[in-house]
Backbone bond lengths (Angstrom), bond angles and torsions (degrees), N, CA, C in turn:
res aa  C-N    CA-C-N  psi(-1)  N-CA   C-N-CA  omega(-1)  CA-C   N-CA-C  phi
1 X - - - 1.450 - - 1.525 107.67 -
2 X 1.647 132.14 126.63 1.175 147.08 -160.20 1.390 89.48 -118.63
3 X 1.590 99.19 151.81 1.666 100.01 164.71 1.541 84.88 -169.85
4 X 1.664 104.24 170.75 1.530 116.74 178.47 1.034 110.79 -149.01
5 X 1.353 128.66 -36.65 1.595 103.90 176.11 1.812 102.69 -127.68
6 X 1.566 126.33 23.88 1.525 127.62 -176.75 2.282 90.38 -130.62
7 X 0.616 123.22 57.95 1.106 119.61 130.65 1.950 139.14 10.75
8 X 1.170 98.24 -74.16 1.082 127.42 159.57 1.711 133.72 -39.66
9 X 1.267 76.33 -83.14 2.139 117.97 170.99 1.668 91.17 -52.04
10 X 2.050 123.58 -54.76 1.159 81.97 -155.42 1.842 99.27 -95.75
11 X 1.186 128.27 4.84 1.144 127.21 152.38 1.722 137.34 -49.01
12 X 1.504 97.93 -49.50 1.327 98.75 147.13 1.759 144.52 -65.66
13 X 1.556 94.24 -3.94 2.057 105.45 -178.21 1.818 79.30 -94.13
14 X 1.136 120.38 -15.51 1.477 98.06 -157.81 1.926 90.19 -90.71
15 X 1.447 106.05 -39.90 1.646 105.97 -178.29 1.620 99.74 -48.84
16 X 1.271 122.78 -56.07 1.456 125.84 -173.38 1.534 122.10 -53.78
17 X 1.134 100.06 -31.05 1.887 109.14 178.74 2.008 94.05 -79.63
18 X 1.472 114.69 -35.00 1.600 91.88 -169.78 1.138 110.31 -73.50
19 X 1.545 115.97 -37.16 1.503 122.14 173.06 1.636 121.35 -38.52
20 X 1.160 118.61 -15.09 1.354 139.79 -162.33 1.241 97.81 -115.81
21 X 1.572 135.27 2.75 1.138 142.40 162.23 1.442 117.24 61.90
22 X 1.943 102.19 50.32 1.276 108.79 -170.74 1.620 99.96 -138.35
23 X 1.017 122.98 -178.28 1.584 127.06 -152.61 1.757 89.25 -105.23
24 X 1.539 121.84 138.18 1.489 109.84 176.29 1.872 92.83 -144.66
25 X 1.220 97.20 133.31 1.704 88.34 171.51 1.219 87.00 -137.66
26 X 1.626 122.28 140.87 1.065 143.57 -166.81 1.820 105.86 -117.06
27 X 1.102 111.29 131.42 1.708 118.92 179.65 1.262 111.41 -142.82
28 X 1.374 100.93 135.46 1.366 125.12 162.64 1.451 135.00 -59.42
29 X 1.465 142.10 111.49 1.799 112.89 -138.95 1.342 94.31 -175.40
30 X 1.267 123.62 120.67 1.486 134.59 166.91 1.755 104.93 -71.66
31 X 0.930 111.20 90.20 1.755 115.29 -178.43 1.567 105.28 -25.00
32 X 1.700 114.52 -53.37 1.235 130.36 -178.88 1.202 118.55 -56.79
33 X 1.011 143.91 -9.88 1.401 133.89 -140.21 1.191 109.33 -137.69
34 X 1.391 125.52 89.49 1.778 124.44 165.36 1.434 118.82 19.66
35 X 1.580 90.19 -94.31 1.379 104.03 176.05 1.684 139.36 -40.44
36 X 1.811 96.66 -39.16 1.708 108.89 -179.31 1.594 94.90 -68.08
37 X 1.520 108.66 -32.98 2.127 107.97 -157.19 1.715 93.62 -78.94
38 X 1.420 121.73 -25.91 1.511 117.57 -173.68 1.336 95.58 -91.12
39 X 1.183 144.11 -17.72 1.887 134.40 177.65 1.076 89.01 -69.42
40 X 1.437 137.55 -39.88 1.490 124.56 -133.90 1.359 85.93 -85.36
41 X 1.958 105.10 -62.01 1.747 100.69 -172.99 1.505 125.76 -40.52
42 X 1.471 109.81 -37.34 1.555 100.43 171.15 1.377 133.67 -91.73
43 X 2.025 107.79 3.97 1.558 99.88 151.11 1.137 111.17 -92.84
44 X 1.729 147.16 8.56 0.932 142.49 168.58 1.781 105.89 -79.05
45 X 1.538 104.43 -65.66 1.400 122.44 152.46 1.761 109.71 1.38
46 X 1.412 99.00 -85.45 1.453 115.86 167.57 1.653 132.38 -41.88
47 X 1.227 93.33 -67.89 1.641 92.13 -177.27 1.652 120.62 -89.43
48 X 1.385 99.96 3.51 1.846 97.64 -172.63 1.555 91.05 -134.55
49 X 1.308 126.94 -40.59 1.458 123.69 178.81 1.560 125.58 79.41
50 X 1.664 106.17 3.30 1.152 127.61 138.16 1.803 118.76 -174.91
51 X 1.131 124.13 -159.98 1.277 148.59 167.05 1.454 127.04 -113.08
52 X 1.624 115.20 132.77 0.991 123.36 -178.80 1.803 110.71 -105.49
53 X 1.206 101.59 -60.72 1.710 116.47 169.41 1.197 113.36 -100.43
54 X 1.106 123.22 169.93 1.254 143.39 135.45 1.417 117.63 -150.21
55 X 1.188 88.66 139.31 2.011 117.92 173.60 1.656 115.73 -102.92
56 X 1.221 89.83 121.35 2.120 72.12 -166.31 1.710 79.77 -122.48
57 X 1.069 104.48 133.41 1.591 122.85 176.39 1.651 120.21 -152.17
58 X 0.905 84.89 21.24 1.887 94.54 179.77 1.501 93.58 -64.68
59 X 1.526 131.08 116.30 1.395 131.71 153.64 1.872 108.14 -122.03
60 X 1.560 94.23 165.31 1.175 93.12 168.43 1.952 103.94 -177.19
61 X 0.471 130.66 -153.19 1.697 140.85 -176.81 1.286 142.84 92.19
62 X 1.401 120.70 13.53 1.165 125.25 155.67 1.637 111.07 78.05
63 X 1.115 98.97 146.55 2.083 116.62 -150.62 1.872 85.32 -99.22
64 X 1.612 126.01 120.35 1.113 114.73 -168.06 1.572 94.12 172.59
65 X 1.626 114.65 132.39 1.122 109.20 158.99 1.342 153.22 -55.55
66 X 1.397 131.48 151.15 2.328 107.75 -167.03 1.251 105.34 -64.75
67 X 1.737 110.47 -38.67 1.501 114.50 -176.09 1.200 102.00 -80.37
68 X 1.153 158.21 42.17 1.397 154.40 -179.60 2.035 102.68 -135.17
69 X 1.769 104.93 -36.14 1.218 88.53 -145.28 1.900 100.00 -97.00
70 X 1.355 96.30 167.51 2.130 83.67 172.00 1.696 110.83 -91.26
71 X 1.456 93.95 -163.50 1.511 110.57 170.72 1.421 121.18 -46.66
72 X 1.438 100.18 -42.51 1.424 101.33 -144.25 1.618 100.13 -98.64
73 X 1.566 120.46 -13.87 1.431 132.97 145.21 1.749 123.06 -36.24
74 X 1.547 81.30 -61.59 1.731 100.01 -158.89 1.815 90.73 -58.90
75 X 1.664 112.59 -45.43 1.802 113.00 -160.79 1.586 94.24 -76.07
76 X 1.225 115.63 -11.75 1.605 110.79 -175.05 1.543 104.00 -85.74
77 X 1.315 128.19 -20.75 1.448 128.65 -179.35 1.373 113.94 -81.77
78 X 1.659 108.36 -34.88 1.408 129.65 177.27 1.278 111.14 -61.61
79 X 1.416 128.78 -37.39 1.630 145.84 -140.29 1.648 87.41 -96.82
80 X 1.070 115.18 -59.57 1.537 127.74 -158.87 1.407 105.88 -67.01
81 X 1.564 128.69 -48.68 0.691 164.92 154.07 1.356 125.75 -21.62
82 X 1.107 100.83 -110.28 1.781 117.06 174.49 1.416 105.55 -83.69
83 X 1.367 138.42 -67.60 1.292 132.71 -173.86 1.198 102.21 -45.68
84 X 1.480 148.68 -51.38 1.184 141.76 158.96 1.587 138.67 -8.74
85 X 1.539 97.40 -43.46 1.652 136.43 -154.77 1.689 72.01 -96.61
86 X 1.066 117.95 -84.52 1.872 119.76 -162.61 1.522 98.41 -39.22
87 X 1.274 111.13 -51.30 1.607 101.19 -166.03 1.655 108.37 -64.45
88 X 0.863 87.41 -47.10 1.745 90.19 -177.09 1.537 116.60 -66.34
89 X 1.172 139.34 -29.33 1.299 129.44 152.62 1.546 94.97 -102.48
90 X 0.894 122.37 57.29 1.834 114.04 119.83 1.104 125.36 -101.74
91 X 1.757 109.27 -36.84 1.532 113.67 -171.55 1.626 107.50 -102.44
92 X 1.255 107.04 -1.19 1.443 101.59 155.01 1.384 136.45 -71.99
93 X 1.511 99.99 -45.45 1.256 104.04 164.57 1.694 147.63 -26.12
94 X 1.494 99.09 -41.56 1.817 89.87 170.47 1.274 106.57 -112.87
95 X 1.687 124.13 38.10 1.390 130.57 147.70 1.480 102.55 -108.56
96 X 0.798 106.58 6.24 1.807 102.04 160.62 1.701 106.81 -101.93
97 X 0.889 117.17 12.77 1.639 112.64 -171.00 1.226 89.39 -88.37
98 X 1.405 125.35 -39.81 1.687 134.91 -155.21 1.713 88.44 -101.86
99 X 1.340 132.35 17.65 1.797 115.82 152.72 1.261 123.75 -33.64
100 X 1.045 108.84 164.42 1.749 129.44 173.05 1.630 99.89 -116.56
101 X 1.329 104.54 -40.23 1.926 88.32 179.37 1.247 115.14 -73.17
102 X 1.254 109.11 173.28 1.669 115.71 164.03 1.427 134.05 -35.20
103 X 1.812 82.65 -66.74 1.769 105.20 166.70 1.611 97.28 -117.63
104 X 1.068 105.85 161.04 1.946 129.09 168.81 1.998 101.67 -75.03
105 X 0.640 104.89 -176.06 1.387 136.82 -163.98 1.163 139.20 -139.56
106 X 1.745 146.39 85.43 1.265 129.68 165.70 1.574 107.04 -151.79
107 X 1.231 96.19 126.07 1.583 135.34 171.41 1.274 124.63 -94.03
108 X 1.206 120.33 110.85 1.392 126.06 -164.09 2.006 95.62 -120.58
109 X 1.223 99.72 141.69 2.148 121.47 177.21 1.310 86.18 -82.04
110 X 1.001 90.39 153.32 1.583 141.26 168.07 1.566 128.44 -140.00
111 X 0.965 118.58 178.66 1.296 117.82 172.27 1.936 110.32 -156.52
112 X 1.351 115.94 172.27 1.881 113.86 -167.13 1.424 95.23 -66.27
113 X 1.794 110.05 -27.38 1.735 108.37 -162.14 1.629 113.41 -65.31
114 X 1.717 99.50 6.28 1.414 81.88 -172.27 1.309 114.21 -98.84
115 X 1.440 117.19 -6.55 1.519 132.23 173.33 2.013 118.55 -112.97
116 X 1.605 98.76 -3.03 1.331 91.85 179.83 1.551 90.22 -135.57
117 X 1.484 100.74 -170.28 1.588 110.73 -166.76 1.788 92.79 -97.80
118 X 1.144 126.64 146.06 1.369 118.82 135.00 1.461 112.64 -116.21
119 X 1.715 115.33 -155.46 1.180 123.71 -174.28 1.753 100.28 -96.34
120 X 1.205 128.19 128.60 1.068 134.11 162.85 1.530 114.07 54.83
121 X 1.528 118.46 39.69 1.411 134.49 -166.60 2.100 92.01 -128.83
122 X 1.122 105.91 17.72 1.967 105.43 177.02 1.340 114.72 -37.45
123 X 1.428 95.38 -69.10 1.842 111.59 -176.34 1.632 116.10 -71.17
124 X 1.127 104.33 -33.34 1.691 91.32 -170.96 1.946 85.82 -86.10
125 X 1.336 131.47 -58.64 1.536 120.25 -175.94 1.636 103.79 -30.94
126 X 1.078 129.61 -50.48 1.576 134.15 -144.87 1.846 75.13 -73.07
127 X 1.668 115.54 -77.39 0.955 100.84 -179.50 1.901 158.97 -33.43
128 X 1.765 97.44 -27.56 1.046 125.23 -176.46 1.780 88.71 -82.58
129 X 1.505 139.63 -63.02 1.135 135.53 168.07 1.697 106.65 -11.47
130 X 1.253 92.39 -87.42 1.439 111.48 -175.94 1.493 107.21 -37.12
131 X 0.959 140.59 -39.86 1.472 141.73 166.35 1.378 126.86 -41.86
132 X 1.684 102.93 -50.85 1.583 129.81 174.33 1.675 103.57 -57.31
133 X 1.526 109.88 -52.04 1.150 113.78 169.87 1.749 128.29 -35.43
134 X 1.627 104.54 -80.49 0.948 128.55 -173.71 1.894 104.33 -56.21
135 X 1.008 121.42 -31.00 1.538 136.88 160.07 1.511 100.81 -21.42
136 X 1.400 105.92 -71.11 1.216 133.02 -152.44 1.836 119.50 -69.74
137 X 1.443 82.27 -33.42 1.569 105.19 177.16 1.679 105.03 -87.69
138 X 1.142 106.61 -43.64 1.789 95.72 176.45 1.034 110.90 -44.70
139 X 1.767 115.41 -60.61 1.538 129.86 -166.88 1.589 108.44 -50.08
140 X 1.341 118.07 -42.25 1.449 124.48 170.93 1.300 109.89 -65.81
141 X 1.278 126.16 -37.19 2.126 124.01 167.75 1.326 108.25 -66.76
142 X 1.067 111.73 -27.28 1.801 117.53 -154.01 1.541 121.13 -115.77
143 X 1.434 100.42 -3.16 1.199 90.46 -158.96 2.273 90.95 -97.43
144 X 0.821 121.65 -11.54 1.512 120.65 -170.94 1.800 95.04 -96.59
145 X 1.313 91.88 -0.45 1.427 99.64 162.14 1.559 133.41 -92.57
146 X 1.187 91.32 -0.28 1.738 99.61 -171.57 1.213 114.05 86.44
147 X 1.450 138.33 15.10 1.491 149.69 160.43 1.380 112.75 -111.06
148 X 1.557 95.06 140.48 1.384 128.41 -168.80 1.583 111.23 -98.18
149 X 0.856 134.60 94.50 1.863 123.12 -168.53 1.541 112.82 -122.87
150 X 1.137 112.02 104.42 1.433 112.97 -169.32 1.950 100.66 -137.79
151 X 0.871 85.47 159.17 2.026 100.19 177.02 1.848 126.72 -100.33
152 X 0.959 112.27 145.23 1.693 114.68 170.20 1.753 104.58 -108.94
153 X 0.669 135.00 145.03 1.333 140.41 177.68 1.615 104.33 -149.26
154 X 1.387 93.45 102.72 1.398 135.10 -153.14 1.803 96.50 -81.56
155 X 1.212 141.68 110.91 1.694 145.28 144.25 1.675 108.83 -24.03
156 X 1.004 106.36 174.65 1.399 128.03 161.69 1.684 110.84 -45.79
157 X 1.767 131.53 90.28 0.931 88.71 160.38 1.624 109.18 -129.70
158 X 1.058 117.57 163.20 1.839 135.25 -172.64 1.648 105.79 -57.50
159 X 1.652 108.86 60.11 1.378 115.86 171.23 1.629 126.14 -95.70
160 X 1.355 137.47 156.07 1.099 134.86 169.54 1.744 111.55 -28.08
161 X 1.240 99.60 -62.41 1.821 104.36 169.60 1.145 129.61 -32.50
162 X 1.512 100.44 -56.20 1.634 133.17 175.91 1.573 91.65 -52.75
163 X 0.989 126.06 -46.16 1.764 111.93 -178.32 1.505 119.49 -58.42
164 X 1.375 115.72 -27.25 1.446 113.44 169.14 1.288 127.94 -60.29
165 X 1.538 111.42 -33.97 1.652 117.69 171.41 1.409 132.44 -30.97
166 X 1.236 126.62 106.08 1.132 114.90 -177.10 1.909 122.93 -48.16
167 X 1.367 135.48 155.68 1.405 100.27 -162.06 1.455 139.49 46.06
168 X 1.326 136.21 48.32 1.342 123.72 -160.82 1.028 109.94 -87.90
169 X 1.716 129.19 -45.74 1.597 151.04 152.73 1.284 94.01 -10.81
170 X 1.539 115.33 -62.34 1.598 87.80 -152.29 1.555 103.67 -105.50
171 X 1.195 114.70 -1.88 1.440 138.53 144.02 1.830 116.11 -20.82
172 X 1.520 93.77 -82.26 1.579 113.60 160.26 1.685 124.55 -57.19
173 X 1.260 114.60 -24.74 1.391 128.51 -169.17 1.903 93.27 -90.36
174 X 0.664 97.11 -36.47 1.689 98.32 164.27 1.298 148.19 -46.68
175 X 1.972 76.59 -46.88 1.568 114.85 -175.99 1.479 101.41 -62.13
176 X 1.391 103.97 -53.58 1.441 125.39 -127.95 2.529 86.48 -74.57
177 X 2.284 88.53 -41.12 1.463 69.03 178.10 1.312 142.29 -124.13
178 X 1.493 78.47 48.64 1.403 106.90 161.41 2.149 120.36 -112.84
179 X 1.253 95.14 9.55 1.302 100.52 161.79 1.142 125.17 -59.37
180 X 1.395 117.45 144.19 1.766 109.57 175.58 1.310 109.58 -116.25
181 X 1.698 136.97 17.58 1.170 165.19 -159.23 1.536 95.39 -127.70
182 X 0.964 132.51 -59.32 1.440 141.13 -136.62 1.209 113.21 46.80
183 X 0.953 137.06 33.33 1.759 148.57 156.88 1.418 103.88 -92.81
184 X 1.916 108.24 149.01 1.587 113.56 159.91 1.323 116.53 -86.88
185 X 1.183 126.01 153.22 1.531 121.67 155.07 0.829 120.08 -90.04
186 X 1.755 92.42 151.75 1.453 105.63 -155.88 2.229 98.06 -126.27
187 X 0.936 118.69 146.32 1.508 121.54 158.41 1.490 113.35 -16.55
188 X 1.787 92.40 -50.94 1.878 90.42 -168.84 1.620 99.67 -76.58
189 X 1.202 141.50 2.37 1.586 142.59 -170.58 1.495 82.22 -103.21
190 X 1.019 143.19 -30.50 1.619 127.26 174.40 1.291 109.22 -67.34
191 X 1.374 114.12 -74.04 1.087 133.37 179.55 1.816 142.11 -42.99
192 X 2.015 86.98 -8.30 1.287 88.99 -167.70 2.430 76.96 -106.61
193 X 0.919 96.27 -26.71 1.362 90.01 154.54 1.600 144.48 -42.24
194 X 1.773 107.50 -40.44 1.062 134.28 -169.04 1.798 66.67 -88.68
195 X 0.890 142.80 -74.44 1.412 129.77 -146.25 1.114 114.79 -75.89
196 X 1.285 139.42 9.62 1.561 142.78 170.94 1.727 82.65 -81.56
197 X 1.758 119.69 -75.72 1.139 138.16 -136.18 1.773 92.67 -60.09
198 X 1.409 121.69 -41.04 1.650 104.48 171.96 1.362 141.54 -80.50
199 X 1.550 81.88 6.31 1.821 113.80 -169.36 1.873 95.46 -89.15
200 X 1.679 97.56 147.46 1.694 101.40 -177.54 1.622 99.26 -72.80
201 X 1.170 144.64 54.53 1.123 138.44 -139.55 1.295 82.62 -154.12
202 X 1.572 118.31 -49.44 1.874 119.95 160.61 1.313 115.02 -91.83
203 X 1.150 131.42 52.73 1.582 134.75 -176.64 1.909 97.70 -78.12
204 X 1.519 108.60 -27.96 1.653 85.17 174.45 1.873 112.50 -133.82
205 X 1.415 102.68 46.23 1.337 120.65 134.18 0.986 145.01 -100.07
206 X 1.420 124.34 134.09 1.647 133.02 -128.42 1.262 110.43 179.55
207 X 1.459 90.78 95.32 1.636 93.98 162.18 1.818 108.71 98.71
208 X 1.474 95.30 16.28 1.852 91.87 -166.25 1.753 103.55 -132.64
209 X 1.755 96.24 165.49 1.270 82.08 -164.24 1.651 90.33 -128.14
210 X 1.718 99.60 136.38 1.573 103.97 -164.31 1.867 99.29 -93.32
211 X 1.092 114.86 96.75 1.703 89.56 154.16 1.413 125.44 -88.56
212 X 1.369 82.64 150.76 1.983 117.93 178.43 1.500 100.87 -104.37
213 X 1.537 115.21 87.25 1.437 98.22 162.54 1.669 96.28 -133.13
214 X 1.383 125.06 29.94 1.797 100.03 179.58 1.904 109.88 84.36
215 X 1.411 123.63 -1.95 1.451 108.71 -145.09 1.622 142.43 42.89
216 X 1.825 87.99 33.65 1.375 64.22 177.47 1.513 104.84 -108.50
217 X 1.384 126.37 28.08 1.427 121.32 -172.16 2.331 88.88 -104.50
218 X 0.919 98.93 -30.43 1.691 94.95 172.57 1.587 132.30 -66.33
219 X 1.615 127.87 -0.68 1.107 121.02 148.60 1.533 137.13 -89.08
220 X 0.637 124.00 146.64 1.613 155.08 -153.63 2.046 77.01 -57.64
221 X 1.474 103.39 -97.30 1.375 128.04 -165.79 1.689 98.75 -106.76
């Protein structure tokens, strides 16, 4: 379990996994950053001696127009983002050699912004794109490797983040009627996603990216 600026939150996912009478080591780790993604591999390295999954969801980049934002925005959405995604399956990679499953595992977020427009979502959509992409290309490096690499691309849902959105109310109010469920999403509707895709249940999905939004990103008007 990685975290960078919640502390807390990911201390408590780690109390919840021991309770469950399972091994949790929690680290501190700039997703972006060489150095934080190579500490991690060799306390993972170290105390587990390999990898089974990985979930790479490190986002970040800030709610802001393309024509509005600078350089050092746009490489900061990129960094968090996608450079993140490379680092982390690079140095994962030959700790998946030493698996216990069949195939390895990694699931990478998304979000709709990466194939549609929103309001002031430029840099992180472009980025989230690029994710879908690079998805696709791992699974093609990785997959004659005994890794499975596929995406969730997560709907609208009513997260702490989600509060930054400019407009979110009617943002969500959108969501809600353009649902084809009439249900909201929720974290656990992602998440139980992420848990099909590491489950032998996806042993021959590869390379694809599932969205969870309710249907409501599939009509026309």
């Amino acid at each position: 379990i990685t975290y960078f600026n919640s502390p807390d939150e990911a201390r408590s996912v780690g109390a919840e996994v021991q309770a469950l009478g399972r091994r949790a080591l929690v680290v501190k780790a700039d997703m972006s950053e060489h150095e934080d993604v190579e500490t991690l591999a060799r306390v993972v390295a170290a105390e587990l001696g390999r990898l089974d999954i990985v979930v790479s969801n490190a986002a970040g980049g800030g709610f802001r127009n393309v024509l509005d934002a600078s350089l050092r925005q746009f490489d900061y959405a990129m960094r968090v983002n996608v450079r993140a995604l490379m680092l982390l399956a690079q140095h994962a990679a030959p700790l998946f050699e030493k698996r216990t499953l069949p195939r390895a595992r990694v699931v990478t977020i998304t979000s709709l912004g990466g194939t549609r427009a929103l309001p002031q979502y430029g840099l992180i959509g472009a980025a989230k794109g690029a994710i879908e992409s690079m998805t696709r290309h791992l699974a093609m490096e990785l997959g004659p490797r005994g890794v499975n690499v596929n995406c969730v691309c997560a709907g609208t849902v009513d997260t702490g983040a989600l509060r930054h959105l400019p407009e979110v109310e009617q943002v969500l109010a959108a969501r809600r009627a353009r649902s084809l469920t009439g249900l909201d999403l929720t974290p656990e509707d992602v998440a139980g996603a992420v848990l099909f895709l590491c489950s032998s249940l996806a042993d021959q999905v590869q390379g694809h990216t599932l969205v969870i939004d309710g249907g409501s990103s599939i009509q026309v008007a």
